[in-house]
Chimera marker file (.cmm) of the C-alpha trace (Angstrom):
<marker_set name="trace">
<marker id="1" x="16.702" y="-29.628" z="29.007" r="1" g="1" b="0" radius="0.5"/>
<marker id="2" x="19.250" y="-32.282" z="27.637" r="1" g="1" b="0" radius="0.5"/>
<marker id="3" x="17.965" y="-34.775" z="25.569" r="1" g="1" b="0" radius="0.5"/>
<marker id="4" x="18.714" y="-37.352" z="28.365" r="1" g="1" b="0" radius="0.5"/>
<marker id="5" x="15.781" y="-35.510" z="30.088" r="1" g="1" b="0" radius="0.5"/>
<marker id="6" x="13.516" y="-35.096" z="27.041" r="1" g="1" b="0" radius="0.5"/>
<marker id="7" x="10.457" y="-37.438" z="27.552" r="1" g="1" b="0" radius="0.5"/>
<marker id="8" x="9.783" y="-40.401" z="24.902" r="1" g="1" b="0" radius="0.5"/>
<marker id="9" x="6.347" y="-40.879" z="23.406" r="1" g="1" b="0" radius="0.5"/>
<marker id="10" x="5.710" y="-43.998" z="22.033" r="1" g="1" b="0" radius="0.5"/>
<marker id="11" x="2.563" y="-45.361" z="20.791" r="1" g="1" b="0" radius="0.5"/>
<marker id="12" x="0.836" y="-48.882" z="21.203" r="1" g="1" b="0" radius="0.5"/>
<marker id="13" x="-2.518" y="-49.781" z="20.305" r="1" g="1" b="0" radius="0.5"/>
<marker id="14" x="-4.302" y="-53.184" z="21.250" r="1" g="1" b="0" radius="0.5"/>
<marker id="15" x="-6.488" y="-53.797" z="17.727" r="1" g="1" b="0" radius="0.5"/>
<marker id="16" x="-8.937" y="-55.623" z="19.722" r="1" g="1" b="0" radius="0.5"/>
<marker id="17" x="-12.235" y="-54.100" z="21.712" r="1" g="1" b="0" radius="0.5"/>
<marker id="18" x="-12.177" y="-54.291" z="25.165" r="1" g="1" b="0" radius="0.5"/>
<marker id="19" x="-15.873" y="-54.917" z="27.020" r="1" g="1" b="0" radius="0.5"/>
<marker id="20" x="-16.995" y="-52.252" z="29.342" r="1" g="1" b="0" radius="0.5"/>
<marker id="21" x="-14.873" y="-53.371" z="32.899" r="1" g="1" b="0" radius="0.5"/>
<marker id="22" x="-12.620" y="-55.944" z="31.330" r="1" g="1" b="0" radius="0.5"/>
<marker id="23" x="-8.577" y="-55.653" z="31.313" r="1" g="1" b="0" radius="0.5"/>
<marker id="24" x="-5.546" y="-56.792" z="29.500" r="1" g="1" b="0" radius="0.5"/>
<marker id="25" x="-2.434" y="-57.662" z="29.830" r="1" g="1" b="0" radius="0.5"/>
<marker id="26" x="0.357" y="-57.051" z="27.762" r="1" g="1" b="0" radius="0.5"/>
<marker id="27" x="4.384" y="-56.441" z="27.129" r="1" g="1" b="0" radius="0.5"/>
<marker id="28" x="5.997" y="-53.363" z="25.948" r="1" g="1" b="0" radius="0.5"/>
<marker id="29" x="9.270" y="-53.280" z="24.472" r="1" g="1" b="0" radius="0.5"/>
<marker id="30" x="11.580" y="-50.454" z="24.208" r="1" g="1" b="0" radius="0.5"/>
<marker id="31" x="14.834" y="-49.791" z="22.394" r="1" g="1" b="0" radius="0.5"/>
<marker id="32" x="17.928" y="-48.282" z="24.897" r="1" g="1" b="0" radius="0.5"/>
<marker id="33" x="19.674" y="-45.696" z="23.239" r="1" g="1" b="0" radius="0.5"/>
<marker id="34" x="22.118" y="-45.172" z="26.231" r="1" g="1" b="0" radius="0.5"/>
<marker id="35" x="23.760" y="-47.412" z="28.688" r="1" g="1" b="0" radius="0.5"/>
<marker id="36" x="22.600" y="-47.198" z="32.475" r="1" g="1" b="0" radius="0.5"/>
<marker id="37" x="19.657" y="-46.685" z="34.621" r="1" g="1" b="0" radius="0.5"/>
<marker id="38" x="16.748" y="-45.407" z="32.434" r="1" g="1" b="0" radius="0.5"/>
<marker id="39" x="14.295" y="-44.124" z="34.472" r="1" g="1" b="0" radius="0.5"/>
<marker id="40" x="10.598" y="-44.170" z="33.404" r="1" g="1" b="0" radius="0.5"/>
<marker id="41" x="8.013" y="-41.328" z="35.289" r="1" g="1" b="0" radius="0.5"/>
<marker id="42" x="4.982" y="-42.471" z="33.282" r="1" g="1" b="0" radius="0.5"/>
<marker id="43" x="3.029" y="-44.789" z="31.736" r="1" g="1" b="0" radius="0.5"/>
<marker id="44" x="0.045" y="-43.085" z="29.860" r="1" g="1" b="0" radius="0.5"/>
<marker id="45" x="-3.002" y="-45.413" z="28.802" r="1" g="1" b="0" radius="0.5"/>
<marker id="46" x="-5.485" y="-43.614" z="26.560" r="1" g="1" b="0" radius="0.5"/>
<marker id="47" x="-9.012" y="-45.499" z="25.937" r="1" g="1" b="0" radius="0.5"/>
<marker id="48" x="-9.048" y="-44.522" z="21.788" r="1" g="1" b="0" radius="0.5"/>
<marker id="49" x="-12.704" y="-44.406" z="21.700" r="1" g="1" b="0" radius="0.5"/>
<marker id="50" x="-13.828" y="-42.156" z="25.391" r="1" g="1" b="0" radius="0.5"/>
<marker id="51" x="-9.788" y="-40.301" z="25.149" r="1" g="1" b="0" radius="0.5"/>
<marker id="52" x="-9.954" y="-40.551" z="28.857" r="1" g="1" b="0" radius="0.5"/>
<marker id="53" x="-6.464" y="-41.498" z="29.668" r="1" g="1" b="0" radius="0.5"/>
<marker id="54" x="-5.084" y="-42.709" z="33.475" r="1" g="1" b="0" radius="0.5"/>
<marker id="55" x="-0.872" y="-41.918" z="34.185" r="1" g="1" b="0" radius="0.5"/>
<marker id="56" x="0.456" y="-45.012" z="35.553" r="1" g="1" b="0" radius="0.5"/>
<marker id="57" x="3.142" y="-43.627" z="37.664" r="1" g="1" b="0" radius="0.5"/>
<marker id="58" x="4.696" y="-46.918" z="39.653" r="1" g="1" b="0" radius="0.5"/>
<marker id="59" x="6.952" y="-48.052" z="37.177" r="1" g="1" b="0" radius="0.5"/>
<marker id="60" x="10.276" y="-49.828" z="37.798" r="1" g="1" b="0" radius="0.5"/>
<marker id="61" x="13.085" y="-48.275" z="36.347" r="1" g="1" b="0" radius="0.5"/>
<marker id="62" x="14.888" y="-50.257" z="33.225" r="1" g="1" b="0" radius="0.5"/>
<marker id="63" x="18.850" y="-51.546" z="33.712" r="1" g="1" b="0" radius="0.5"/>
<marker id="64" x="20.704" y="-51.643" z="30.378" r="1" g="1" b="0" radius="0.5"/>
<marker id="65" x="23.781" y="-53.395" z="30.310" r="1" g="1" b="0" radius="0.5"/>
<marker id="66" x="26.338" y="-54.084" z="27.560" r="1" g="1" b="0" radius="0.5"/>
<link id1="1" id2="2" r="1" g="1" b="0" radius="0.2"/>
<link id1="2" id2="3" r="1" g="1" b="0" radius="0.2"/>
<link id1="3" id2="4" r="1" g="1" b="0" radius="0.2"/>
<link id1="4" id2="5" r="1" g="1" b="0" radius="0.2"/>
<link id1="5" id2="6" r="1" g="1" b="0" radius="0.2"/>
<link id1="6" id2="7" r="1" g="1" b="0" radius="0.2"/>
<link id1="7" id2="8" r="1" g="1" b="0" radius="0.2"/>
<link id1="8" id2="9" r="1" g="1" b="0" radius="0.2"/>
<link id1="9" id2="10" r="1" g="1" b="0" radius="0.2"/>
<link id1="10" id2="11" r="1" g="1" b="0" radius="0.2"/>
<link id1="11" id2="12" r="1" g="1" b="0" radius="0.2"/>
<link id1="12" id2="13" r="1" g="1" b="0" radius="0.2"/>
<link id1="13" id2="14" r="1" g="1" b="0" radius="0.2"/>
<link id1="14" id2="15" r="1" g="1" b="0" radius="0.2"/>
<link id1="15" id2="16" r="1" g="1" b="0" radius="0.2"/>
<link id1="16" id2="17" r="1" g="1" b="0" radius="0.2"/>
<link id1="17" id2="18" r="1" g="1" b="0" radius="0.2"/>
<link id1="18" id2="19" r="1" g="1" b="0" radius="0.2"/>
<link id1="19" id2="20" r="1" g="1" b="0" radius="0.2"/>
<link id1="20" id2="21" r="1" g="1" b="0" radius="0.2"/>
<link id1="21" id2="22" r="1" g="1" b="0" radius="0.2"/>
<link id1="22" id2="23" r="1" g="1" b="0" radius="0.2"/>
<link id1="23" id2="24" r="1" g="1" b="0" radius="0.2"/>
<link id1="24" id2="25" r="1" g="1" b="0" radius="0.2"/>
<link id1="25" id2="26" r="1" g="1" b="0" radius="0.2"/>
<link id1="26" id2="27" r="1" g="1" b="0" radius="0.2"/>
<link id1="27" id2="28" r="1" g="1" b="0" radius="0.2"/>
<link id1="28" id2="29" r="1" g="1" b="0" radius="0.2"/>
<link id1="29" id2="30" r="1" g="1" b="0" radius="0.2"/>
<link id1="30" id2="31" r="1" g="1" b="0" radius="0.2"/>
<link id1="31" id2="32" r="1" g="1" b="0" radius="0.2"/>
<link id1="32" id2="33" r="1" g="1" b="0" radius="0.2"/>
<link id1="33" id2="34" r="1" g="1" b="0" radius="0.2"/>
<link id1="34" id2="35" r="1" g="1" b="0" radius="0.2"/>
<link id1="35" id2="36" r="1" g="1" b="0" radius="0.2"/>
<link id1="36" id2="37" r="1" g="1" b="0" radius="0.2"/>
<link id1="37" id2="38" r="1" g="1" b="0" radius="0.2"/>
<link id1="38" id2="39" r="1" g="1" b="0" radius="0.2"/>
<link id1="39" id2="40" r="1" g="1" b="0" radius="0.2"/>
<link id1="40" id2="41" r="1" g="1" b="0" radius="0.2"/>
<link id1="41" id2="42" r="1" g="1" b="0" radius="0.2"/>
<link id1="42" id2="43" r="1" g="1" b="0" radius="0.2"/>
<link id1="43" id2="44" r="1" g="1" b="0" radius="0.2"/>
<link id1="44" id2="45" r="1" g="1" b="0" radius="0.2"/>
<link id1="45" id2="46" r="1" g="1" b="0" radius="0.2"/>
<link id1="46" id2="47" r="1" g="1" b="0" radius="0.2"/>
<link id1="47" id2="48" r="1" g="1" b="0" radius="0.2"/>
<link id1="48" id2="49" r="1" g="1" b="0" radius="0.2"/>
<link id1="49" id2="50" r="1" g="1" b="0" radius="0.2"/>
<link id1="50" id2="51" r="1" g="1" b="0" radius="0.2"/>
<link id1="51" id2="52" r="1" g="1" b="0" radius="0.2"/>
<link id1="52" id2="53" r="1" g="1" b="0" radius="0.2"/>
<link id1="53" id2="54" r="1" g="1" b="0" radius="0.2"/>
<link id1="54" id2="55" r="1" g="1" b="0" radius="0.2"/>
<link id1="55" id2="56" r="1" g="1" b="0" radius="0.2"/>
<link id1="56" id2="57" r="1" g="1" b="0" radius="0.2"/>
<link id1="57" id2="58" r="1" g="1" b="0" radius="0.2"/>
<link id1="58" id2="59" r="1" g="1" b="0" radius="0.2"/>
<link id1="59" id2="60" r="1" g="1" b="0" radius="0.2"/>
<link id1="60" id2="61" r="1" g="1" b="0" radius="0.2"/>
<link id1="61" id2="62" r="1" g="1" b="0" radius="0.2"/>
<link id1="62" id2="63" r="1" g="1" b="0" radius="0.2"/>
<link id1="63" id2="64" r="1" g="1" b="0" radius="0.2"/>
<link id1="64" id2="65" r="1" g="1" b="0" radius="0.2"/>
<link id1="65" id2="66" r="1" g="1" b="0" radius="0.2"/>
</marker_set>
């Protein structure tokens, strides 16, 4: 496995409680290393207090350009 192929972790908490059924939006920014079509399989949202977690898998790529 290249490290083009290697899958990126990163980490983002929201540091304020959620009610039982409620939602939230947000933005998530990520830093290109490479040039090009960076395809992303996965989103992975973990509830910090149950750990259940859900694998958002209908992501549009991300275009980086000079």
């Amino acid at each position: 496995m290249s490290n083009q192929d290697s899958p990126v972790y990163i980490s983002y908490l929201i540091h304020r409680p959620l009610n039982p059924d409620a939602c939230v939006s947000t933005e998530l920014h990520f830093l290109p290393l490479t040039l090009g079509r960076l395809p992303v399989e996965a989103i992975r949202v973990i509830d910090v207090v149950t750990n259940d977690s859900i694998d958002i898998r209908d992501v549009p790529d991300i275009v980086v350009e000079a």
